[in-house]
C-alpha positions as CSV (number, residue, x, y, z in Angstrom):
1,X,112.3,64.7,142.0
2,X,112.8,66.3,138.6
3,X,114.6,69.5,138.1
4,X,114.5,70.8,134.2
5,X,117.8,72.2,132.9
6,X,116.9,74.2,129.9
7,X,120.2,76.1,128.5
8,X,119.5,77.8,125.0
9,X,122.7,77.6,123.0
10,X,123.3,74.5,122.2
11,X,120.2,73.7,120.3
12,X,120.1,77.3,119.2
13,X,122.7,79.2,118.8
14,X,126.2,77.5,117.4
15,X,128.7,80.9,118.6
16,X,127.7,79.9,122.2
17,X,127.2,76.1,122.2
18,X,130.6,75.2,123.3
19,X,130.3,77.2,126.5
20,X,126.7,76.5,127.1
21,X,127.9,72.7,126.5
22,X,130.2,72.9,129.2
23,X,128.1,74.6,132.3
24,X,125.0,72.2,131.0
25,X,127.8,69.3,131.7
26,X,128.9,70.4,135.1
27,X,125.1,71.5,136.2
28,X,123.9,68.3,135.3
29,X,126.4,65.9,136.6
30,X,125.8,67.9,140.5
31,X,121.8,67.5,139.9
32,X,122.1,63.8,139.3
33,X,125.1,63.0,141.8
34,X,122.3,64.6,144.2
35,X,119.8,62.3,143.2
36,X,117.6,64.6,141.2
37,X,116.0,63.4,137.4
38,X,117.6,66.0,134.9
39,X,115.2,67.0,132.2
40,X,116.7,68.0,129.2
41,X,114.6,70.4,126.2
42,X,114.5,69.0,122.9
43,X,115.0,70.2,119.9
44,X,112.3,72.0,118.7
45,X,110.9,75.9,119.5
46,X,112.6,76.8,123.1
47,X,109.8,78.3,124.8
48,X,107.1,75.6,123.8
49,X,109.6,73.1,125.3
50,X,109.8,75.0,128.8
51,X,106.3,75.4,129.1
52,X,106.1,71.5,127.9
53,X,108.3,70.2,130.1
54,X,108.2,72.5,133.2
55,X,104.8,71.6,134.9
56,X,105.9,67.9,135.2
57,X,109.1,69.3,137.5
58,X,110.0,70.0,140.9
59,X,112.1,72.8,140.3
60,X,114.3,74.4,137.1
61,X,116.8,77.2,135.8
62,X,117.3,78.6,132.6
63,X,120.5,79.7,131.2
64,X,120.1,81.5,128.2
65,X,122.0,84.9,126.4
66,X,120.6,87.5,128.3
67,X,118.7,89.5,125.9
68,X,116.5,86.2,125.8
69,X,116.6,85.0,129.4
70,X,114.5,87.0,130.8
71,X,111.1,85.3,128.6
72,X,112.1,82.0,128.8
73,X,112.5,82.7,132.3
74,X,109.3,84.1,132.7
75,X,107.2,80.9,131.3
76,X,109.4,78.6,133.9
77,X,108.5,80.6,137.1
78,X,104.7,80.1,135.9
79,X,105.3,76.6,136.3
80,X,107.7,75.5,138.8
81,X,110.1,76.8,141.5
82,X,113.2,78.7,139.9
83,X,116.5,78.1,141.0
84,X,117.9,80.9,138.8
85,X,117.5,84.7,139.0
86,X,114.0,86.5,138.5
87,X,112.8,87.3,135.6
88,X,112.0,91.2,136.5
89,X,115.9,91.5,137.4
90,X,117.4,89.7,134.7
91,X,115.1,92.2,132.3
92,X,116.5,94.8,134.1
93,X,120.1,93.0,133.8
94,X,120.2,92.8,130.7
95,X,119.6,96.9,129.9
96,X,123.6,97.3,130.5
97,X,123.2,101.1,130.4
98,X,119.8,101.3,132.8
99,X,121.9,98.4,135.2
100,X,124.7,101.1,135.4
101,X,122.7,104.0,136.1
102,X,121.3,102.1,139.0
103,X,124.4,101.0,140.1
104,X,126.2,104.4,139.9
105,X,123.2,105.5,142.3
106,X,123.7,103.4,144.7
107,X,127.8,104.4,144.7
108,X,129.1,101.5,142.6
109,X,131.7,102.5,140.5
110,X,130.7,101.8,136.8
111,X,132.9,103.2,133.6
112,X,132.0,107.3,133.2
113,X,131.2,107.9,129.6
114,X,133.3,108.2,126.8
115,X,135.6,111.1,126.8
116,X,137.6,112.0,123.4
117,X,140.0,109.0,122.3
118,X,139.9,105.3,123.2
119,X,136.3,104.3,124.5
120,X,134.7,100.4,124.9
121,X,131.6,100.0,122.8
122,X,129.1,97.6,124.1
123,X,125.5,96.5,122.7
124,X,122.8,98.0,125.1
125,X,121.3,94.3,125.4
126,X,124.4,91.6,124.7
127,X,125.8,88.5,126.4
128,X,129.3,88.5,127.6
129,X,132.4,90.0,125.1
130,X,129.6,89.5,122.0
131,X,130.3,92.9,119.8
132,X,132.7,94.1,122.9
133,X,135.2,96.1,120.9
134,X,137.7,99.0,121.8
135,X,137.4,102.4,119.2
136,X,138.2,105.4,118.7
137,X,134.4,105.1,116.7
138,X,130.8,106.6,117.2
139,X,128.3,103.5,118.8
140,X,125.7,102.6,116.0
141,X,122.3,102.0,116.6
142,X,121.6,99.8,120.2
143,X,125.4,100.5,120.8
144,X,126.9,102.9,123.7
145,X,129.9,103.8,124.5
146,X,131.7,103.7,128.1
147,X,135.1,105.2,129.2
148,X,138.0,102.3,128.8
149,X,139.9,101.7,131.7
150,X,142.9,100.0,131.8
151,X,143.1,97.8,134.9
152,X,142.7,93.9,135.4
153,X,139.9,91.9,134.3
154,X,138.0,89.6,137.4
155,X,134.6,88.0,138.1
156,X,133.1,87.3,141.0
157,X,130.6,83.5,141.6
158,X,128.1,84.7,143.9
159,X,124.7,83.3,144.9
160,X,122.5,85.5,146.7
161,X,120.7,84.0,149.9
162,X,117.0,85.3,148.6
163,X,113.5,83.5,148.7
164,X,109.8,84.4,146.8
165,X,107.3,85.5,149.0
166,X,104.2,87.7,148.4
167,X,104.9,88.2,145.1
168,X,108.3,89.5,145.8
169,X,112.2,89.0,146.8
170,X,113.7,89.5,150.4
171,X,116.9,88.7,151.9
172,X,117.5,85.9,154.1
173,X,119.8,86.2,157.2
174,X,123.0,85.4,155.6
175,X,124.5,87.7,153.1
176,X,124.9,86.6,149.9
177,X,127.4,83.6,148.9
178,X,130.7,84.3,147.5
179,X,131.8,81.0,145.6
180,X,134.6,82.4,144.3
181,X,136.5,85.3,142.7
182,X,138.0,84.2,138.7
183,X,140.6,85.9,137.0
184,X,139.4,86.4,133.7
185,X,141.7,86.1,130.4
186,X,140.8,88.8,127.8
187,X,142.0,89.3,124.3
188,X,141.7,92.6,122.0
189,X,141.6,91.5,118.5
190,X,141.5,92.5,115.5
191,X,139.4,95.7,114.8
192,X,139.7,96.1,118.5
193,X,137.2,93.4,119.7
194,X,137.2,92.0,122.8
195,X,137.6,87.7,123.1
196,X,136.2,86.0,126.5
197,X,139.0,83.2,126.7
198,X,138.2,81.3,130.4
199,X,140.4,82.3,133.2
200,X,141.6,80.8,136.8
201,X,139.9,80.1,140.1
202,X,139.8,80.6,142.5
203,X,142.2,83.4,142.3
204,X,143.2,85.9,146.2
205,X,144.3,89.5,144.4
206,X,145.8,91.6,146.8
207,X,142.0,93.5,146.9
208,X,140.0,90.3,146.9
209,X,138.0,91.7,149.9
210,X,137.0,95.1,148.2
211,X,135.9,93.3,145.2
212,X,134.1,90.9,146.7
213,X,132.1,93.7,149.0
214,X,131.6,94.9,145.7
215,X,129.8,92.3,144.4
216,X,127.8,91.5,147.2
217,X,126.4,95.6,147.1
218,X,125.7,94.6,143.6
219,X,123.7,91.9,143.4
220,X,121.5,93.3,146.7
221,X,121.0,96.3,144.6
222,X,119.6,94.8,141.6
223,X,117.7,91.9,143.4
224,X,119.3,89.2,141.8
225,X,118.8,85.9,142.7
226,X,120.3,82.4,142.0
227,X,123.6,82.2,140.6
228,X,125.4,85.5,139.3
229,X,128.2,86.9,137.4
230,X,129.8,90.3,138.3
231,X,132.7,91.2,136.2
232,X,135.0,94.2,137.6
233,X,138.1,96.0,136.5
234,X,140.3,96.8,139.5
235,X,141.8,99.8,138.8
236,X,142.4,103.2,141.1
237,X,138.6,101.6,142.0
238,X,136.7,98.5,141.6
239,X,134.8,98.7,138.7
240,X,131.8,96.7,137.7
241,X,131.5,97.2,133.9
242,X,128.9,93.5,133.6
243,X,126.2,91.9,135.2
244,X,124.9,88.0,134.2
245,X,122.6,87.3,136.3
246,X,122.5,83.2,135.1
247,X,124.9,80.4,135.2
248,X,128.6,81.7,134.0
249,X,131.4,79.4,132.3
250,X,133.4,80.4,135.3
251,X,131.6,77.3,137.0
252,X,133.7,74.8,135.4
253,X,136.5,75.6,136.8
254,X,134.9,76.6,140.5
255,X,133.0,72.9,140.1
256,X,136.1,71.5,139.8
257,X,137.9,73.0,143.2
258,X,134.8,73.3,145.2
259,X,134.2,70.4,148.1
260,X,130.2,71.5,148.1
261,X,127.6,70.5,145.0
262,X,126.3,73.5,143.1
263,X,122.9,71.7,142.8
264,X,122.8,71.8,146.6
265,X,123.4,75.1,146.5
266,X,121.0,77.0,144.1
267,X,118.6,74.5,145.7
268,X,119.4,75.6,149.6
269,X,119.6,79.5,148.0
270,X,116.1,79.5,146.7
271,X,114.4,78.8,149.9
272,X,116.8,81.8,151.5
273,X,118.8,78.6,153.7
274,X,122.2,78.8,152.1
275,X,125.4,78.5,154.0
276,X,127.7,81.1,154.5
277,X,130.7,80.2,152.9
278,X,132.2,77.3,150.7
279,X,135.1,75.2,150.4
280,X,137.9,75.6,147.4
281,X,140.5,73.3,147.3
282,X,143.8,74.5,144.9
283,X,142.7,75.7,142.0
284,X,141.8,75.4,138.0
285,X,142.7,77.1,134.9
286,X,139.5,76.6,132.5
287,X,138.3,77.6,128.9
288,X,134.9,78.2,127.0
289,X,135.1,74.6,125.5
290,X,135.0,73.0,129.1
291,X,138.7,71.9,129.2
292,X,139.7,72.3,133.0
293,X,143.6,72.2,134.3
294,X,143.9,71.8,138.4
295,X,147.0,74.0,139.2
């Protein structure tokens, strides 16, 4: 069986290569320990090299920045099964300000708006800390603004148990799968901008059960599917200030505690049979180049 791996940065887009590097490295060493052919894109237009390569396989996933995931995920659900998150839910995903009016609906806590003083300004489509920044500033144009709370930085590795069927997404009968929850290193810079440096996993805070419930309303609110990224600020609440609904460099350190494949995962996830829990052993400190550190 084939399974086409098509991550976007490395051919396209140099700021994001070295992280894109390192999840393409641990996704394809678990697909080909599993027995599984890993296709590869080449170099040329992305899209024409999905829809090239994606009849010929079995299954596939696409990890891409998320303003961009969404049509490139599109043309690989025309042509084979995908292991990742839909294409309707990562569009909606990758709206930050329409994903936290949802979620604020549904009584997630999300960041109020900006008040007078301090305030985090975020791109309204953006992938991970990418123009992130911490001002006292107006957002310019495809900018808004969000209420800064001070609090500690996590992420929770989830996969949700979900299957396609008449044209649609339903739940399976076990909830969705917590891999593990990452404490995430953060640097303010400069001009105030915010810098994604890797983090530890697994990691037990003292409210590792509230945020993990937390994720788990999440992604069943959205509909997300395949392998997802919520990023919370524990503070007086849990707050979920991100969404990725895709492959996070959080994997390389999980991939290195966890006893189960991630292949086997995704793979049992999209057909709504995967287990209920997972197996960590220690843990890892990791950074966006790939270099991992078991503690």
């Amino acid at each position: 069986m084939k399974v086409l791996l098509a991550e976007y940065t490395v051919s396209h887009d140099p700021s994001l290569a070295h992280e894109g590097a390192a999840m393409l490295a641990v996704l394809r060493a678990s697909f080909e320990r599993c027995g599984l052919d890993v296709v590869l894109p080449g170099p040329g237009d992305f899209g024409d090299e999905i829809a090239r390569l994606a009849p010929s396989c079995e299954m596939g996933i696409v990890i891409a920045p998320d303003h961009l995931l969404s049509k490139y995920t599109f043309l690989l659900e025309q042509a084979t099964h995908n292991l990742g998150c839909g294409f309707m839910t990562v569009a909606l995903c990758a709206n930050k300000v329409q994903t936290g009016k949802i979620l604020l609906q549904n009584g997630i806590p999300v960041p109020g708006d900006a008040g007078a003083g301090k305030r985090v300004i975020k791109p309204v489509k953006g992938c991970g800390a990418q123009g992130v920044r911490l001002s006292v500033g107006l957002p310019g144009e495809g900018e808004f603004a969000q209420e800064y709370i001070e609090g500690e930085h996590y992420s929770v590795s989830i996969i949700p148990n979900r299957v396609i069927g008449d044209a649609c997404l339903y739940f399976t009968g076990n909830p969705p799968l917590i891999l593990a929850v990452n404490k995430q290193e953060i640097a303010i810079g400069g001009g105030g901008s915010f810098r994604y440096l890797g983090g530890e996993t697994p990691v037990h805070p003292a409210r590792e059960a509230e945020i993990a419930d937390i994720a788990r309303k999440t992604v069943e609110v959205l509909g997300c599917q395949g392998y997802c990224g919520v990023d919370v600020v524990v503070a007086d609440k849990v707050y979920v200030v991100d969404v990725n609904p895709r492959i996070t460099t959080s994997l390389v350190g999980i991939a290195a505690c966890m006893r189960e494949e991630i292949a086997e995962l995704l793979i049992a996830a999209s057909k709504g049979n995967g287990p209920k829990e997972v197996h960590l052993t220690g843990s890892a400190r990791f950074d966006t180049d790939g270099k991992v550190t078991k503690l």
